[in-house]
Each structure stands twice: as C-alpha cells, then as structure tokens.
N, C-alpha and C positions, 0 to 999 in steps of 0.2 A: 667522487661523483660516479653515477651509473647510469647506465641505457636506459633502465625503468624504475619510476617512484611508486610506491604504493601507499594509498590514502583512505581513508574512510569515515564518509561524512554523515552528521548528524541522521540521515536518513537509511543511514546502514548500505549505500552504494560504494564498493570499492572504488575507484579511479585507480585504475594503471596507465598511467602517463610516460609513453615512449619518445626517450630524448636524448638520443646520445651526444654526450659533451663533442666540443671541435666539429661538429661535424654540421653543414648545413639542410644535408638530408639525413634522414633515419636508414640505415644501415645496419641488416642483424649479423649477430658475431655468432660462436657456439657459446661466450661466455655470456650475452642478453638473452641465446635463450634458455639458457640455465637460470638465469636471475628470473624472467617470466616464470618458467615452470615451477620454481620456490612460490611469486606470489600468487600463484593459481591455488597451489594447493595452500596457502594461510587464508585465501578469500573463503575455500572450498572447508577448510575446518572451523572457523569461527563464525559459532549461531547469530550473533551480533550481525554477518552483514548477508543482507538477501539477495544481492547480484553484483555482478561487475559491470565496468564500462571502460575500454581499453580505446585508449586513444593517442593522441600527438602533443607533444611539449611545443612543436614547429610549425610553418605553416601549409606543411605536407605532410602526409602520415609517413609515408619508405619510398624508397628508391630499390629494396630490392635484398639480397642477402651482399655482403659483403664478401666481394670474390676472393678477398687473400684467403677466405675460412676455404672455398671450392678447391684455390689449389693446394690447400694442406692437407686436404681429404684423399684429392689428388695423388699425393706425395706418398700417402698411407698405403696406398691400393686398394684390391676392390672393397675387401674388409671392411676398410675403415671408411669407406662411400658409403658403403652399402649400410652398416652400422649408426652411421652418425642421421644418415638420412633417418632410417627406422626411428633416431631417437627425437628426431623433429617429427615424427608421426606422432610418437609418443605427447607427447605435450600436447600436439594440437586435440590431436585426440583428446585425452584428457579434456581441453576445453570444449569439448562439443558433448562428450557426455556431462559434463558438472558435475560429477556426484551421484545422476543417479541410479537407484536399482535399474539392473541390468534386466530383469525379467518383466518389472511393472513398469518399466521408464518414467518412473516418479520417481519426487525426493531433490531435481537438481535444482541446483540456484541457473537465474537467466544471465547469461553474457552477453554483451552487445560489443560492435565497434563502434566509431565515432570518427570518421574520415575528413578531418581540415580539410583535406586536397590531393592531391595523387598520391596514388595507391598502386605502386606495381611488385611484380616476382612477389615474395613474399609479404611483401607489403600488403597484396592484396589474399594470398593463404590464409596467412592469420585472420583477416576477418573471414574467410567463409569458412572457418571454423565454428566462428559462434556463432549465435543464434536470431543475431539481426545483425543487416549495416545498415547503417546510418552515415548520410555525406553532407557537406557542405554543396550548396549549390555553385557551388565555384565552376566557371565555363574554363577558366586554365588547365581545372587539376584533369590528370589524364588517369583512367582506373583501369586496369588491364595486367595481361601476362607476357611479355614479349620476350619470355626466355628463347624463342625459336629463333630471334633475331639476332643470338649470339652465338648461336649453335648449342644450343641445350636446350632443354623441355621443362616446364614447372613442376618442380618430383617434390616438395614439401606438401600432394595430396591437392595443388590445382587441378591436375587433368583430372584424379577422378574425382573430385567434388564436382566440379564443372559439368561433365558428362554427366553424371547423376541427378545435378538439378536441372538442366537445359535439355537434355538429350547429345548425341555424338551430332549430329547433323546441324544444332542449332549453337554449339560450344567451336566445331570446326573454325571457325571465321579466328575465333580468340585465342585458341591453343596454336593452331596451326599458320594461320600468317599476323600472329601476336598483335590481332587489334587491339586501336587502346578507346575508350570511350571518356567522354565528360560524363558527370553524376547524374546527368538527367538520361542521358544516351544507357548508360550503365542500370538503370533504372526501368530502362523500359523494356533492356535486354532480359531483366531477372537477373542481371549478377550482383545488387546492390536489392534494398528494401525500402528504404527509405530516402528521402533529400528533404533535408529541416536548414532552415538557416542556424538554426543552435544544433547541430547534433550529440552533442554533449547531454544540453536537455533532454533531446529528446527521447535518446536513448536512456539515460535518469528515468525517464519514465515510463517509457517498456518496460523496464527490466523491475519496476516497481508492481507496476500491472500483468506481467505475462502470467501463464500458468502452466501446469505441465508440459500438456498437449505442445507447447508454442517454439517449446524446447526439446521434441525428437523430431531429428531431422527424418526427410521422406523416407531416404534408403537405409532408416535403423526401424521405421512403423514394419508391422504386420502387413504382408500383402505389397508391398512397395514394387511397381515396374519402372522400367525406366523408359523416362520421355522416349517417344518414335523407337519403343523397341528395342531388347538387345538383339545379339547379333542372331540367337536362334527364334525370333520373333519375324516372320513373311516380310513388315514392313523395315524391321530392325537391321536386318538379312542383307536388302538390298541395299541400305543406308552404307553399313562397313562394305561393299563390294563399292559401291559410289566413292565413298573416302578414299578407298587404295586406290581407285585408279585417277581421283584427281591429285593425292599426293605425289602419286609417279609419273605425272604428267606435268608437275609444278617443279616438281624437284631432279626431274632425269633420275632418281635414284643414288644422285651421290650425295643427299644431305641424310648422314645419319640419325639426326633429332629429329627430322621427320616421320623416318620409318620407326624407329623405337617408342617416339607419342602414338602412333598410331597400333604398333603390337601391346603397346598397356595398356589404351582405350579397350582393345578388342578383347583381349585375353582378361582384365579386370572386370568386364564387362560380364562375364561369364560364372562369376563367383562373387562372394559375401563381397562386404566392403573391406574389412579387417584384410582379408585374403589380397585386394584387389590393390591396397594402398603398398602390400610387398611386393607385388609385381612391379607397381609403378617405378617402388624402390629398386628394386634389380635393372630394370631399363633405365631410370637412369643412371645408376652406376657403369651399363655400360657404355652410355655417350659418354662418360663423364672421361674413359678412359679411351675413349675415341679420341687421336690424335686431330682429326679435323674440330672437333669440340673445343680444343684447348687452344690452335691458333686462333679460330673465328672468335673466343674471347678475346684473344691477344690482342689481334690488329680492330675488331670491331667494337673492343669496348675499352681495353687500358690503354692502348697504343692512341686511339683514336680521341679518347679523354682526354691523354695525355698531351697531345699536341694542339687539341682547343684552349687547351689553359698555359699556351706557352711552353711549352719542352724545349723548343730549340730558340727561342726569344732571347735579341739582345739584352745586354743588361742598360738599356736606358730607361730615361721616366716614362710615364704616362702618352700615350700618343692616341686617346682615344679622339674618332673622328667627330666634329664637330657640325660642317659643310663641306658637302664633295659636291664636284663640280664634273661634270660627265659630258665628255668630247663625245659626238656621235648620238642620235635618235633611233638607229635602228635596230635590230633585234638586241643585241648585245646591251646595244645603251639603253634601250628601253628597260631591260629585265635586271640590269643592275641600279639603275634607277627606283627599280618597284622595291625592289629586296634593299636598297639603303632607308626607303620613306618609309615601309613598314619598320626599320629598324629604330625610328623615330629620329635618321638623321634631315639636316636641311639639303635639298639636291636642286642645283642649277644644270637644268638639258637642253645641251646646245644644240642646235643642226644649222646649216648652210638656210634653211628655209625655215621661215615660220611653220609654215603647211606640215613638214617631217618634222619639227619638234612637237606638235601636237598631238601629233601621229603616235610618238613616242610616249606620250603623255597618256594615252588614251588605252595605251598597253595595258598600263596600271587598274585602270577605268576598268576594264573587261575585267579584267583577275578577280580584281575586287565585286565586280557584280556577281560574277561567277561565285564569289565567298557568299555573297549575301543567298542567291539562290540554293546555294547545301546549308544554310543557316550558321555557316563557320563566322560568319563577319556583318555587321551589322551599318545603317545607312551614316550614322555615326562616326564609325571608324573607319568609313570610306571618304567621306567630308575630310575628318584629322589627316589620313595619308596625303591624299590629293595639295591638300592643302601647300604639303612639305615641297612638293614638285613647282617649279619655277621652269616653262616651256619656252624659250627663247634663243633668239640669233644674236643676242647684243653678248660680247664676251667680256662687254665691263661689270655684266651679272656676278662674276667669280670673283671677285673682291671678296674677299673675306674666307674665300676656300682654304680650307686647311690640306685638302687631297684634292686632287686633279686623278680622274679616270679616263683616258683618252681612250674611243670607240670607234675609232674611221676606217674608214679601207686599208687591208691588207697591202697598203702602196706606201714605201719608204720617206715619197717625195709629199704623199700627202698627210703622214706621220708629222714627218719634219716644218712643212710651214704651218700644223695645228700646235705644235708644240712652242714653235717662236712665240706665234699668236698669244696664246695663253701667257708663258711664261712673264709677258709687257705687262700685263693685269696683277696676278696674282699676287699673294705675299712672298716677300724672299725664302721665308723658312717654310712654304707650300712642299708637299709630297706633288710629285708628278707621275702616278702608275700610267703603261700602256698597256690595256690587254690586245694581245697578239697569243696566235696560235703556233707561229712556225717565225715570224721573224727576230733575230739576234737582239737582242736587249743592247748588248754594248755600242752595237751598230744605232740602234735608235736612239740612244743618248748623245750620238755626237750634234744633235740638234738642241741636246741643250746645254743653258748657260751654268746648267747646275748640274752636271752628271753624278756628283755624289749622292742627289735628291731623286734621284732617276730609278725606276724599278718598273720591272714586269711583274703583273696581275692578269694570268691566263683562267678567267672563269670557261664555264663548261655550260652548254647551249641544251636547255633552257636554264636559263637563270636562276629564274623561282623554285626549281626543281632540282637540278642538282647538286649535290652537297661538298665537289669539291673546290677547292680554288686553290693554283699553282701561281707563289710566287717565285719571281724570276730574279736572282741578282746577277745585274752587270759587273763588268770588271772594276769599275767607279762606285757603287752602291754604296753609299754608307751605310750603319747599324742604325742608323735614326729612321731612314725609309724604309728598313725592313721590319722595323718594331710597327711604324704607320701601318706599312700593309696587313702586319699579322694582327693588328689593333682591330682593322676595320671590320676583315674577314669575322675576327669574335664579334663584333658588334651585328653582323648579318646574318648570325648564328650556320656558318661554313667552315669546313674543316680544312684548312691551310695546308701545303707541306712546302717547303721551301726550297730551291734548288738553284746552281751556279746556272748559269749562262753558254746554251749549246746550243748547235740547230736539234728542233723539235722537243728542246728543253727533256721532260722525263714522259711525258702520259702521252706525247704522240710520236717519242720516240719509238715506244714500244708498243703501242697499238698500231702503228702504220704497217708494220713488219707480219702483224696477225693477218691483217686484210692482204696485203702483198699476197700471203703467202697462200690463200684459200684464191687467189685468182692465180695463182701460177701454179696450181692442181688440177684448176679448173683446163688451163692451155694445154697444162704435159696429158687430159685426157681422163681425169680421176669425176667419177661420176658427182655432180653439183650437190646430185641430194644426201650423198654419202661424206662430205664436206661439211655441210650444213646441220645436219643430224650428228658426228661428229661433236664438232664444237660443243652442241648443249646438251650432246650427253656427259661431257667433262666439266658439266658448269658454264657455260658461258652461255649469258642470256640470247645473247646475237650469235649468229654465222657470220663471217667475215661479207659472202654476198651479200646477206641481206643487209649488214650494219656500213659497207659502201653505198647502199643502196636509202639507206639511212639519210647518211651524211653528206651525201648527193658525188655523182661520177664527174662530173664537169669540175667540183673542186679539188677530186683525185687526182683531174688530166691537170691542174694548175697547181699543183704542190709538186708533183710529180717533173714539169719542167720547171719548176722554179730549183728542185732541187739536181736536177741534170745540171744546170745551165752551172750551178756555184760547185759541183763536183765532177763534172769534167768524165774523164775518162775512168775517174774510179767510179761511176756511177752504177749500180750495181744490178739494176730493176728493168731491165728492160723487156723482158718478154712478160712484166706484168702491163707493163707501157703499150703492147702490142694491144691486149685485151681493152683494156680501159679506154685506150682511142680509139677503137675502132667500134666500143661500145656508143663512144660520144658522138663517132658518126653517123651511127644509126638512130640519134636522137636520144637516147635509153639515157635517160643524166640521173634516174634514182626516182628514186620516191616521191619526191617533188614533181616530177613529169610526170606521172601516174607509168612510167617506164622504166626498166631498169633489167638487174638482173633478174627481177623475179617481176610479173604481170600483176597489173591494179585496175582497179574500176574504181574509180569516183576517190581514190587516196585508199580503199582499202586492196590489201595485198589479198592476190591469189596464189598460185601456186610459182613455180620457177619457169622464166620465158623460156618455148621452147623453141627460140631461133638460136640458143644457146647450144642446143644439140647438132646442129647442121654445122655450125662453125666450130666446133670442138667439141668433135664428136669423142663418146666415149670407147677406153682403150679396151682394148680386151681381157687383158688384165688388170684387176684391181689392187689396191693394196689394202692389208689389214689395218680395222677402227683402230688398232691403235697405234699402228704407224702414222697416222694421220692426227690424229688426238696428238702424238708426238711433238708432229712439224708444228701444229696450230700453238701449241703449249711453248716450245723451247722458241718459236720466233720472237714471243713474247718475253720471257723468262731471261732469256739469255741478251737480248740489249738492256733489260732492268739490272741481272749483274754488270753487264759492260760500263753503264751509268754508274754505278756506285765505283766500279775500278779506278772510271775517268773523274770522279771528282764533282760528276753533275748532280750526281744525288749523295748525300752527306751523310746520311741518317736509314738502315733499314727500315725502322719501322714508318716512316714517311711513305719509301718504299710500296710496302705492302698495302696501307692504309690509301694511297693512291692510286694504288692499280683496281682495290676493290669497287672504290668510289668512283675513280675518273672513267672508267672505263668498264667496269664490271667482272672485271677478271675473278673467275671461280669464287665465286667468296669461300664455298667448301673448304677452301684450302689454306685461310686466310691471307694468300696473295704469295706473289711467286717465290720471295725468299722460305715465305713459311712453306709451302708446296715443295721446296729444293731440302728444309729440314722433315720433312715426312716422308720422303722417298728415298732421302742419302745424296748425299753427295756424290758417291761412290755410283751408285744406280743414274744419277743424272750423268756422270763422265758416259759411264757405257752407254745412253741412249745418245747422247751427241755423240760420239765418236762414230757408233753406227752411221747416225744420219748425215754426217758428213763424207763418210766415204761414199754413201748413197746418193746423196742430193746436193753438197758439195760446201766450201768453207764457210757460208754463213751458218751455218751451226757449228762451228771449231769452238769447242772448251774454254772458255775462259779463263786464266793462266790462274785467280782466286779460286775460282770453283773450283781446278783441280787440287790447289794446292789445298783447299779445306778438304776433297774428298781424300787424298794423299795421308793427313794429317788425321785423319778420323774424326775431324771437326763438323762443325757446322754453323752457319751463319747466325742464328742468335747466342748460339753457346759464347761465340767471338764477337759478336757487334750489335749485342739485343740492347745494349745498355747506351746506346744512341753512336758508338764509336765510327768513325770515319775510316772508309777503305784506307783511304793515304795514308794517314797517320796512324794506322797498324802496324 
C-alpha cells in the first residue's frame, strides 16, 4: 500500500488520491513526497490526461507533515534541512508550473485540489500550489498554518505564497498567530477558491474548462506587485515597520519562528519568487536548529499528543463517561458542566438552592449565545447542549452517574458531608472526583466509603478555556478511578497530566513560588515595573503582580494562612505575607475589586498603583534583568524538579506539558525541564548556587539536577521516555 493512488478516468482527469495506510489523518513523509512527485510528472507526460485533481482517500485532506521526517532532517543538520526543504520546493513547484513554457506560460495541464475537510501545515501548501482549491463546505474542517504554534514556520512555500496572494498585512493573522478558518471563512479570506459540496466534481470540471491564463499564478504574470506593497513600496514600507514591531510586542522577542517568518516575509519580499522560496528555505532551517523549535514541538505537539491518547493510562477497560454528576453551581461547576454537555455527556447540577443551580445552568446559556452571535454555534446545538443539563437540588437526580465531580467550597467539612450525601445515591462502582486547588486528596477521601474510587480532578478557571486538567491520586486511588478520570478529561477534549497526592499537588506548587517571589522584590525595594517587564520579556504572559492580581489577593491571604497554620514554624513566606495583608487591608483584593496591585477603571487595568511606591519604596540600587528573570524562572523550575524528586510528578514530560498549559510558563522553552536541557544543567547549578548565596536556600540545587549537571546529563537524555525520578 502507499500514501498516494493514481487514476485516470474516462475524461482524461488524473485523480491523485492521498491516503496513507494506518493512519487516520494524512501525514506527509519524504517517501509520499517522492511518490507525488513521480505522479505529477506521469500526469505532466501523458497526452491522454488534460489535468489533475489531488485529493483525500479520508475524511480530511492532512494534518500536517509527519514530524519524525522534521527530526531526521534535524539530525542531518543544516544541509540536510536546508536540502530536503528545497526539494519540497521542488515538486511543489513543479506543480504550479505544470509543464508550461516558461517564457509564454502556456502549454500546462490545470491542477486543482479537492479539500474533504481540514487542511493544515502542508496539508494546506500543497494545495496552494495548484491552481485552484476546492473544499467541502464542512463547518468542522479547520484550513490553516499553525506551524507558529509549535514553534516553527510554514517553510514548504506557505509564507511566501500566502504573502504573495493576500499581501504581508492581510496573511499576518495566518502565518503568525497560525489562524485556522472553516471553508467558507477560508474563502472569504482568499486562501481557498472555491466551496462545492462535491469538490472532487467540481474541481473535474475546472480543470476540464480552465485555460492558460487560469494557470499562472499572479507572482509568475508580467508586471505582478504585491498586495499593500512590498517593503520598498510608501504603503508596503510601513506595513513591514508595523509587522516588526507588533511581532516584538506579541512575542518579547524570545520566540524564534516569529522573528525568522518575518526576516523571509521581508527579505523574500524583495526578490523573484524562485529567489524568495530559498530564503524562506534558509530561515527555516534556522528555526528548525533552534533548540527552542525542537522542545516547543516536544512538549506542544508529541508530548502533548501523547498524553491525550493515554501515555501514562492504566491498563484497564473502557471507562468512557456516560453521566456525571456535578457537586456545586458555581463558577467551577458551572464550566465543567458546560465542557461535559458540549462533550455530549449527560450532567446532573446540583446546588443547595434551586436559584444557584440555574444560575449554573444559565452559564452554559451565555457561552452558547455568545457562540451563536460569532456564528461558531447555531440555535440548534444550543437546544441539544441545554438539553443534557439537568439543574437541580434533589441528589436522588445522580442515580445512574457513572462520575461524581464535587465543586463546593474549599472547606474540608463541607467536602465531607457532600460526599456522604452523594455516596447514599449513587452506584457502587460510581467515580467520585473532587476538584480542589490546594486541598490533600487523601485527606478528602477519608469521607468516603470508597477511598479506592476516590480521585482529585483540579480543572483550571475558566473552564471552557483552559486546556489543562490535573489529576490527583490519593494514597487509596485505584487504576480504575484514574483510567475514569483520564477517560473523561479525553472525552472534554483537555490535556490531562497525572500526579501523586501533595499539598498544591504540581501547577500551584510551582506557580505560587513565581508570584511569592515578584512580591518579595517588590518588599526587599526592586522597582514593580522592572519585575513585571522582566517576567514577559523571558516568556511569561503574566507578571507575577499583575497574575496575583488576576487571581484575586484575598485568596493569596487564604492559602497563605491555610498554609502557615499546616506548616508551622517551617513556614517560609512571611515577608511576602507582610505585603499581601497589608494589601488586603487597604481593600486592593485584585482585579476583581477594580484594585490591586496595579489601578483599574470599570475592570480595565491601568498602569501599577502608585500607593505601591510610598509603602515600598524603591531601593537605590537595582539589580540586573537577569538576576531577576533568574529569581522569577528558578522559583518556578526548581519546585517542578523538587516535584518529580518527591514523587509527586511521575513523568517529565507531564512536567513540561503542564507548566505550559496550566500556567503559561515560557512556552519558548518548552517548560522547565526542557528550558533546564537548553541551558545545561551545569549553567542552571551556577545560577542557583549564585542565588542562593545571595537571596538564600530556597534556591539550593536540587541533589537530581546536580547530580545530572555532575554527570553531563540531562533530563530527557534520562527520563524523556516517561521514566520516574524514584525509580532511576
């Protein structure tokens, strides 16, 4: 069997039908495009057939190129990047001219595509190569480039075809924060030509009717400029000065695929097309050798794959959710409520009051209107979701739940008599998850009569938005409640990671420690806006003020003594405890108040309060960005190794995959382990050792990290292959 068939029917239309065996997406290798490029040129020598029409065996056309081929190119060096890429020029090329004379641009046969349904990374190249596309009106399929979203750029001749037909300014959106469109949206963009419910046909019969003209593209005519200008064109000019400085305003400048799409826009821009498709080829070769390029595929696309489809799942059967049952109405219950109905599970939402469960209910309600007004969702599929929702105080409703989600107050005693509650109803062999943020799993299962069925599920606020969810196993947990929960999480389309049972479990163990640590700079006198600026020049979406600020101060002063009270005299934080209550005394509880550390009108943020200056005033001395980038970085870094030492996180690439998602840690770097193997081991000892003797033991080396910096190791070299600290 092979990737592509070639056919040709009675009306002299090739069919090249791309379909690779095992595979439920189409996936291009170097050996499919070898097989394409053979039938291009049997289509392109045989008088017998007058065009082609390239299409899907499936019911999507690609997913993209097939990254083992990336990193064996990889592996080659630049050479063999550089080389292989050119020879995917090659073909494509090839198909865009067809055959013909290069001086009359007559003589080619017409190629079309014929697009089932999504179309991405090369999926979608190869058709804008030829000389129409053609899509299914499918509202599913999604058509787009979102190479930048793994850290690389579209280098098989997306970016410069894209710029070429759209202009740089009207292509930005697509290249650069890798929108994707449905075929009618794709359509109206100009990156598609057509939407036929037959595309197949209808491209049949283009390519039946085209004529020469139909077949050179704009920037191969006489006279061709390019949309809004190149870069030495007045309007073109200011376009590329616009681009740079919203890419280094998006990107702080540490996203490599950023700045490289944008030096081959610019410099491509400048010269032929032939000319412009080897620059392209050069810039990407050099992300491709960009060590940040290789982890953000790691953890953002194989790692990340890999644990949606089970990597670390028990070996039991089936535990897909059937009916879940949701303790709790309010934000939490509401939003996992909304994300299981649209998953087309059944959901019973319970609250103390009718009034808050409807309340809860009505969550969905908005979402959903909200879909229907951007036209994502129709009056239809708001009826079906709604429908799934069952808004009630009676908890003989849960009869038949397969999972219990318990959503109540962050209060032990009120965990514990919802838990009894329920437990009287439901079926014996019921899942019972808690989501909780900060309290002990094992501790909240001693309310139940099933502790082996017992499991923590810490979603991330908002619900419908963010993509990750932390399961929790207690010391009781069975492999049956951990398969439930990883069942469910696939079913709500969220990326799971799994971890033992610790206080603040993994994603606030090591985000509490980032924010700690930008208010206890703020005390010792280090200037707020040099903190803040800081942070997102090293990647991090948020400042530590502003994401307290976020996540509201009031529940910093109650985590904060919840965690004094259980640690006693080892407690470590107290002069960030200084700052924080004394913040809450002055009312300033965050973003939520319209107060905080940084000043709001009506919910939007102004600049940083400056009653901040009066009470911690700045020192005379500063310290250097990257002393401080340091503290911000290793506060983080260094309790995510301490986590995998102690046992609480099992799995690096969980690890990484969760720091990016749950909290937004650098994606540049693909998350801390992969940031600890980009810098050495060796280089992370010498900057903790510094900032320990400077700022004091919470930054001490972790006895792994030295012993891999020691060793000349590095953490995926030793545990990329899912291996557990302990049992190394």
């Amino acid at each position: 069997m092979t990737d592509f068939t070639y056919a040709v029917g009675a009306d002299g239309v090739a069919i090249i039908t791309w379909d690779v065996p095992n595979k439920s997406m189409n996936v291009m290798s170097l050996e499919g495009f070898a097989l394409l490029d053979s039938m291009i040129d049997k289509a392109l020598a045989d008088e017998a057939v007058k065009g082609v029409v390239i299409t899907s065996g499936k019911k999507d056309f690609a997913g993209g190129m097939d990254l083992n081929v990336i990193a064996q190119m990889r592996e080659g060096g630049a050479e063999a990047i550089f080389n292989g890429v050119m020879q995917m020029h090659a073909v494509l090329r090839k198909i865009e001219r067809a055959g013909m004379d290069p001086k009359t641009l007559k003589g080619g046969k017409p190629i079309a595509a014929a697009l089932p349904g999504t179309a991405l990374g090369i999926g979608l190249e190869l058709p804008l190569s030829t000389h129409r596309i053609f899509a299914a009106p499918n509202e599913k399929a999604k058509i787009g480039l979102p190479e930048i979203m793994v850290g690389i750029f579209p280098g098989a001749g997306g970016t410069t075809r894209l710029v070429r037909k759209m202009g740089a300014m009207v292509a930005a959106p697509f290249l650069l924060e890798g929108k994707l469109s449905n075929p009618k949206a794709a359509k109206a963009a100009g990156i598609i030509d057509e939407v036929a419910d037959d595309p197949v046909a209808a491209a049949k019969e283009w390519v039946l009717n085209a004529k020469d003209a139909d077949l050179v593209k704009p920037w191969d005519a006489k006279g061709y400029k390019m949309p809004g200008g190149a870069p030495y064109h007045p309007a073109g000019f200011m376009t590329f000065v616009g681009a740079s400085a919203m890419v280094h305003g998006k990107t702080m400048g540490v996203y490599p695929a950023a700045k490289a799409l944008l030096s081959a826009v610019y410099e491509g821009a400048l010269v032929p097309f032939d000319q412009a498709l080897k620059i392209e080829a050069r810039w990407f070769t050099n992300v491709l050798l960009n060590p940040s390029s290789s982890a953000m595929i790691r953890s953002l696309f194989i790692n990340k794959e890999a644990l949606e489809k089970g990597a670390n799942r028990p070996a039991v059967g089936d535990e897909t959710v059937k009916k879940v049952g949701i303790l709790g109405a309010g934000m939490m219950g509401a939003g996992i409520a909304y994300v299981s109905a649209m998953a087309g599970i059944e959901v019973v939402l319970i609250d103390a009051a009718q009034e808050a469960a409807d309340r809860g209910k009505s969550y969905s309600t908005a979402l959903l209107d909200k879909a229907i007004s951007r036209k994502k969702s129709t009056e239809e599929k708001k009826a079906e979701v709604l429908a799934r929702i069952t808004a009630t105080t009676d908890y003989a409703a849960l009869a038949g739940c397969d999972l219990i989600v318990e959503a109540v107050f962050e209060d032990p005693k009120v965990k514990a008599e919802v838990t009894a509650k329920t437990e009287a109803v439901i079926p014996a062999d019921a899942i019972f998850a808690t989501n909780t943020s900060t309290l002990p799993i094992s501790m909240l299962a001693r309310a139940s009569a099933r502790p082996e069925q017992f499991i923590g599920i810490h979603f991330f606020s908002p619900v419908d938005k963010m993509l990750l969810v932390e399961i929790i196993k207690g010391e009781q947990t069975g492999d049956r409640a951990v398969a439930k929960a990883l069942d469910f999480v696939r079913q709500i389309r969220k990326t799971p990671i799994v971890v033992n049972d610790a206080r603040f479990f993994y994603a606030n163990r090591c985000i509490i420690p980032y924010i700690n640590e930008g208010i206890r700079m703020l005390a010792e006198g280090v200037n707020p806006t040099l903190i803040e600026n800081a942070a997102k020049l090293v990647g991090m979406p948020l400042g530590p003020l502003q994401l307290v600020d976020e996540t509201s101060i009031d529940l910093g002063v109650k985590i904060a003594k919840a965690t004094k009270a259980a640690m006693g005299d080892a407690y470590p934080d107290g002069a960030v405890d200084e700052v924080l209550f004394w913040m809450a005394d002055q009312g300033r509880m965050g973003k939520k108040a319209d107060a905080g550390f940084y000043s709001y009108a009506n919910g939007k943020r102004g600049g940083l309060w400056e009653g901040l200056a009066a009470q911690y005033p700045e020192a005379e001395t500063q310290p250097e960005l990257h002393e401080v980038q340091h503290r911000l970085l290793m506060a983080q870094v260094l309790e995510a190794v301490r986590a995998f030492e102690d046992g609480v996180l099992t799995d690096i690439r969980e690890g990484d995959v969760g720091a990016i998602l749950g909290w937004g840690f650098a994606p540049w770097s693909g998350g801390p382990f992969s940031w600890l193997d980009i810098i050495g081991a060796a280089r992370a000892t010498e900057i903790c050792d510094a900032l320990t003797e400077k700022h004091g033991a919470r930054f001490t080396t972790p006895a792994l990290l030295r012993d891999i910096a020691t060793k000349g190791d590095s953490f995926y070299a030793r545990f990329g292959g899912g291996q557990a600290a302990k049992a190394a």
